[in-house]
C-alpha positions as CSV (number, residue, x, y, z in Angstrom):
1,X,26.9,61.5,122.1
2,X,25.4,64.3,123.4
3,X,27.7,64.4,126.7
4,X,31.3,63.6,125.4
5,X,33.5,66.4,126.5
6,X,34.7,68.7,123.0
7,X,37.9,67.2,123.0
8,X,36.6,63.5,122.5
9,X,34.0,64.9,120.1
10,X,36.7,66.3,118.2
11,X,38.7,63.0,117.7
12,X,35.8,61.5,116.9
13,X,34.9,64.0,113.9
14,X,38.3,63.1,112.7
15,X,36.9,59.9,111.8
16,X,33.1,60.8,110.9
17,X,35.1,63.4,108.5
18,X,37.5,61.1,107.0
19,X,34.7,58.0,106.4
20,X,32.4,60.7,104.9
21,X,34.4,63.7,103.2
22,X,32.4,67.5,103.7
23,X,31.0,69.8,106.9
24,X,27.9,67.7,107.6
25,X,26.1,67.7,111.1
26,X,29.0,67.2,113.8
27,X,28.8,64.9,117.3
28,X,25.9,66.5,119.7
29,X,28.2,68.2,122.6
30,X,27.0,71.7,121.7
31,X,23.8,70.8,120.3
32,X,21.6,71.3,123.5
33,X,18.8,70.5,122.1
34,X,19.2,66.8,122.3
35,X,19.7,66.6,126.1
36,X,16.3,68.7,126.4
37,X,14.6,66.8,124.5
38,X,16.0,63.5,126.0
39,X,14.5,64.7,129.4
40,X,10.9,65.2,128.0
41,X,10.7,61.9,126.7
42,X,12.6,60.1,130.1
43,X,9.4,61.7,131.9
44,X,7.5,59.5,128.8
45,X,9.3,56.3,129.6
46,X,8.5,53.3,132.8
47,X,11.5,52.4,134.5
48,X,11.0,48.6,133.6
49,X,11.4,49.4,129.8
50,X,14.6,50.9,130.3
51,X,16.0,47.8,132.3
52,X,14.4,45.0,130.3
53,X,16.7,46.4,127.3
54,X,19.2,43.5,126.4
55,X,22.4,46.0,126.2
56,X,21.3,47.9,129.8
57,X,21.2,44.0,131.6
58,X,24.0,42.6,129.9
59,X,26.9,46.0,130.8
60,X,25.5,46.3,134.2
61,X,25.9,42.9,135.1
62,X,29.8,43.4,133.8
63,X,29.6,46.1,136.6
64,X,28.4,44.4,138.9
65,X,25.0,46.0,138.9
66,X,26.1,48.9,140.0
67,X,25.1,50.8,136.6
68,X,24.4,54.3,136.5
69,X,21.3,55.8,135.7
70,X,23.2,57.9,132.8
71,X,23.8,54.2,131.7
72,X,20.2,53.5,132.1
73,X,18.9,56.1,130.2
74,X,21.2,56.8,127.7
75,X,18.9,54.7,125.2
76,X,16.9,58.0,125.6
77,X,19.3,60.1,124.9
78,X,19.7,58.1,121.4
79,X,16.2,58.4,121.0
80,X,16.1,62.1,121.6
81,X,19.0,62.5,118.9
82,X,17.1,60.7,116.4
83,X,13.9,62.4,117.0
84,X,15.4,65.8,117.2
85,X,15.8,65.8,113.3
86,X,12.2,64.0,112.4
87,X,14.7,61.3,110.8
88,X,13.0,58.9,109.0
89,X,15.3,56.2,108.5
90,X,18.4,55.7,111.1
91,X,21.6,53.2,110.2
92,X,22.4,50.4,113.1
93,X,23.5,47.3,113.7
94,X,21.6,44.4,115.1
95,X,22.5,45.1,118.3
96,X,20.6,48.5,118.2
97,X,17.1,46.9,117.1
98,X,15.6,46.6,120.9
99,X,17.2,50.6,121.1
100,X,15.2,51.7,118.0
101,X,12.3,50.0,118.8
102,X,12.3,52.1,121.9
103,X,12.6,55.1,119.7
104,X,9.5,53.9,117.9
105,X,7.6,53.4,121.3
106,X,8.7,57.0,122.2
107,X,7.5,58.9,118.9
108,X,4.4,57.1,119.2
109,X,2.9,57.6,122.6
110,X,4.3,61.2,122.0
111,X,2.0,61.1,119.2
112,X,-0.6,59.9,120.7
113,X,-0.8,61.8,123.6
114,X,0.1,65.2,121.5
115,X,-0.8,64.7,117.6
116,X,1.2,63.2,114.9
117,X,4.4,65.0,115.4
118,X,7.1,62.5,115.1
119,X,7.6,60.5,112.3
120,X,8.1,56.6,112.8
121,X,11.4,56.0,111.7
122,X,13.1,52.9,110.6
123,X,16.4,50.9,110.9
124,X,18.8,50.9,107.5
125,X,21.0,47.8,108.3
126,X,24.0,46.8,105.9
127,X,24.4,43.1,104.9
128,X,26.6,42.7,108.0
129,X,24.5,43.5,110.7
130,X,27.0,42.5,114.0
131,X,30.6,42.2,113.5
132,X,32.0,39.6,116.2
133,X,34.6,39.6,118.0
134,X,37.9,38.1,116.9
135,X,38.9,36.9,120.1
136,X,34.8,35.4,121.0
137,X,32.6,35.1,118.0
138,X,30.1,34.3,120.5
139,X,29.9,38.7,120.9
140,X,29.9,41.5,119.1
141,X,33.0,43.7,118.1
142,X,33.5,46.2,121.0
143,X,35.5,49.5,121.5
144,X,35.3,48.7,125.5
145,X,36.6,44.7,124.8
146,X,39.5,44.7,127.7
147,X,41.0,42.1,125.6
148,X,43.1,44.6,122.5
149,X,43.0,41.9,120.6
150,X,39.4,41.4,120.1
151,X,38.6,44.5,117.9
152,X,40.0,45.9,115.4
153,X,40.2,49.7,115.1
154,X,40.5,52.4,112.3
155,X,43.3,54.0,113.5
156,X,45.1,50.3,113.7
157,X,48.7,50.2,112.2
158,X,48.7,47.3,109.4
159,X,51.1,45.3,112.0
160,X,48.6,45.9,114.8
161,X,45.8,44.5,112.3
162,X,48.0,41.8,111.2
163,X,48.4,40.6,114.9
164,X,45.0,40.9,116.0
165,X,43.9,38.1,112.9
166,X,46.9,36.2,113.1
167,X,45.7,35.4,116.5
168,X,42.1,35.5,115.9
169,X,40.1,32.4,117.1
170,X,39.0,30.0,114.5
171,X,39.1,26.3,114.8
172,X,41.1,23.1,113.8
173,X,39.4,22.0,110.8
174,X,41.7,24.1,107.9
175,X,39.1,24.7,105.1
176,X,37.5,27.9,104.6
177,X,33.7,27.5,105.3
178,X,30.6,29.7,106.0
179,X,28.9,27.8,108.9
180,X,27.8,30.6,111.7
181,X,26.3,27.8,113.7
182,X,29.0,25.4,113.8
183,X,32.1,27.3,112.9
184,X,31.2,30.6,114.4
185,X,35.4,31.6,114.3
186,X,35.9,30.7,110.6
187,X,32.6,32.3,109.3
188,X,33.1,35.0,111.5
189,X,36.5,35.6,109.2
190,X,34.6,34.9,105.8
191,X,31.7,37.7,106.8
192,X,34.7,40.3,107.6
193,X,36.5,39.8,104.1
194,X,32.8,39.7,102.8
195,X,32.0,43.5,104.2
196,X,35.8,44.8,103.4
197,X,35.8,43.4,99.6
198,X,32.3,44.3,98.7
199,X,31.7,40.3,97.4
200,X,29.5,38.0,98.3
201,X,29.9,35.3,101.1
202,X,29.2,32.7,98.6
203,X,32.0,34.1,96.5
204,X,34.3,34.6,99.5
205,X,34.3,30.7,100.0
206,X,35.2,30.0,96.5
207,X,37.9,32.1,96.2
208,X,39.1,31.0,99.0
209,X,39.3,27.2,97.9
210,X,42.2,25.1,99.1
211,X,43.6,27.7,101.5
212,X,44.1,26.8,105.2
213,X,43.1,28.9,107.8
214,X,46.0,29.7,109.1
215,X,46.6,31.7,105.5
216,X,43.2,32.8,105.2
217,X,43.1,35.0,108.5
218,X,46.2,37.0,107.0
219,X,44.5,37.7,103.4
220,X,41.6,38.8,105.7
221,X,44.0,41.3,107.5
222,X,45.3,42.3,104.2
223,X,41.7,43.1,103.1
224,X,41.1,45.0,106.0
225,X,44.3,47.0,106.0
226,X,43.9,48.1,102.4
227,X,40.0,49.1,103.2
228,X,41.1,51.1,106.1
229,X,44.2,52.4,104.3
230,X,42.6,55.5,102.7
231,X,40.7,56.1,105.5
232,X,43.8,56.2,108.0
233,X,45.6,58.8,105.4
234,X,42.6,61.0,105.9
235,X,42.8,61.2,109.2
236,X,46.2,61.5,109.8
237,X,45.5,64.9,107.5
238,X,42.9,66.1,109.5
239,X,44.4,65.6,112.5
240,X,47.2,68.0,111.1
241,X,45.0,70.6,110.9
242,X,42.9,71.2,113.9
243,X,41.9,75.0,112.8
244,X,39.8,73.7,110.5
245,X,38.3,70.5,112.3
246,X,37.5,73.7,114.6
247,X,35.8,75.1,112.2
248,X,34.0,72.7,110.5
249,X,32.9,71.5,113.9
250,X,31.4,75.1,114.8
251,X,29.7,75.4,111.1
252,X,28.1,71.8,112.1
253,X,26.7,72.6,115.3
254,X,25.1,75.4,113.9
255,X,23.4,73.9,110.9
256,X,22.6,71.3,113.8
257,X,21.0,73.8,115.7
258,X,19.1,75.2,112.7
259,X,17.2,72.1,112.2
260,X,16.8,71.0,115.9
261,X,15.7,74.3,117.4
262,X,12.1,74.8,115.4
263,X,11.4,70.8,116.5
264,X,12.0,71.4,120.1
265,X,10.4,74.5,120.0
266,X,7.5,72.9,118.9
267,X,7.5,69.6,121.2
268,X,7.7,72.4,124.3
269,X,4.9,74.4,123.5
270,X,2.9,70.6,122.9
271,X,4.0,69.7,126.4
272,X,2.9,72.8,128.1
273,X,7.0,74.1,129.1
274,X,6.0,77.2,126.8
């Protein structure tokens, strides 16, 4: 976060703003601090930790190896953001465990080496921990899927949504199950209307008695467009007044800078930099 230009931080207040409502802590792009502190722990990191990481092996092989070390190290970088607060507990998904493990790793030797200075913190997960791709339940939801149709976005007009499910992958067999490890498709369907409705997955199924799947997939959309509905108002609003995105924006880089300043202060003079 810490290196998107202001522009792209910006749109993506829009949506931190409209999912949580008040001028909390913004994106990192003017909070220096994290990019500091990122390079005092890469100097605490091996080079084989970094490429053993699951995410780092699996996007450089999609470039051919040719991965950057920006890519490499950006784990780091997430670390340093985390750590810049003393946060205690962190939300992710499932895919971030081997990530915040590392951050773990990194507070510790720091501590070791310097004092306890760091707190340990831990991962928060919801009750869906990986969203899967609509188009490969076999992956994770991504923003950088080439295939459109795979994810679904926020910012998604209801038609786009209804598209994107319509042509979801599911399976032949038309009941509506829950059966990750033979019907990865269909149950990928039931844990979306699951995390959109607030039931259970048990109770998903049963309501869902009878219906074929070809129906189902579209009362998912429609569960999904109605979650995202408010949501999508709010930042259609925002986005009509950029003065005081601006604002809030500068207000949260300063409080930002409040609380990471004294902790980096303090990590430099335990280092020996000051």
């Amino acid at each position: 976060m810490a290196l998107l230009s202001v522009p792209k931080a910006r749109e993506c207040w829009r949506f931190i703003r409209a999912l949580h409502k008040g001028p909390a802590a913004p994106p990192a792009p003017q909070v220096s601090e994290h990019t500091q502190l990122s390079w005092i722990l890469t100097c605490m990191v091996r080079l084989p930790r970094l490429q053993h990481l699951h995410q780092w092996k699996a996007k450089a092989a999609k470039q051919k190896h040719d991965g950057t070390v920006g890519l490499l190290t950006y784990p780091v970088l997430q670390a340093a953001d985390i750590l810049c607060y003393k946060s205690t507990h962190v939300p992710v998904g499932e895919d971030q465990v081997q990530h915040m493990e590392l951050v773990q790793d990194l507070a510790q030797s720091f501590n070791q080496k310097y004092g306890e200075f760091f707190p340990l913190p831990k991962s928060i997960f919801t009750s869906m921990k990986k969203v899967k791709s609509l188009r490969d339940p076999s992956v994770k939801m991504s923003k950088s899927d080439p295939d459109r149709l795979a994810t679904v976005h926020i910012t998604d007009s209801p038609e786009e949504i209804v598209q994107k499910f319509r042509k979801a992958m599911t399976d032949f067999t038309s009941e509506v199950t829950y059966e990750p490890d033979s019907r990865a498709g269909v149950s990928n369907m039931v844990a979306i209307h699951a995390a959109v409705s607030g039931l259970s997955v048990e109770e998903v199924v049963r309501s869902s008695a009878g219906m074929d799947t070809a129906r189902y997939k579209l009362l998912v959309a429609d569960a999904v467009i109605e979650k995202f509905a408010p949501i999508r108002r709010e930042i259609e609003k925002l986005k009509m007044d950029k003065d005081h995105l601006k604002k809030i924006l500068l207000a949260g880089s300063a409080r930002a800078r409040e609380l990471a300043c004294p902790v980096l202060e303090e990590v430099k003079k335990l280092v020996g930099i000051l």
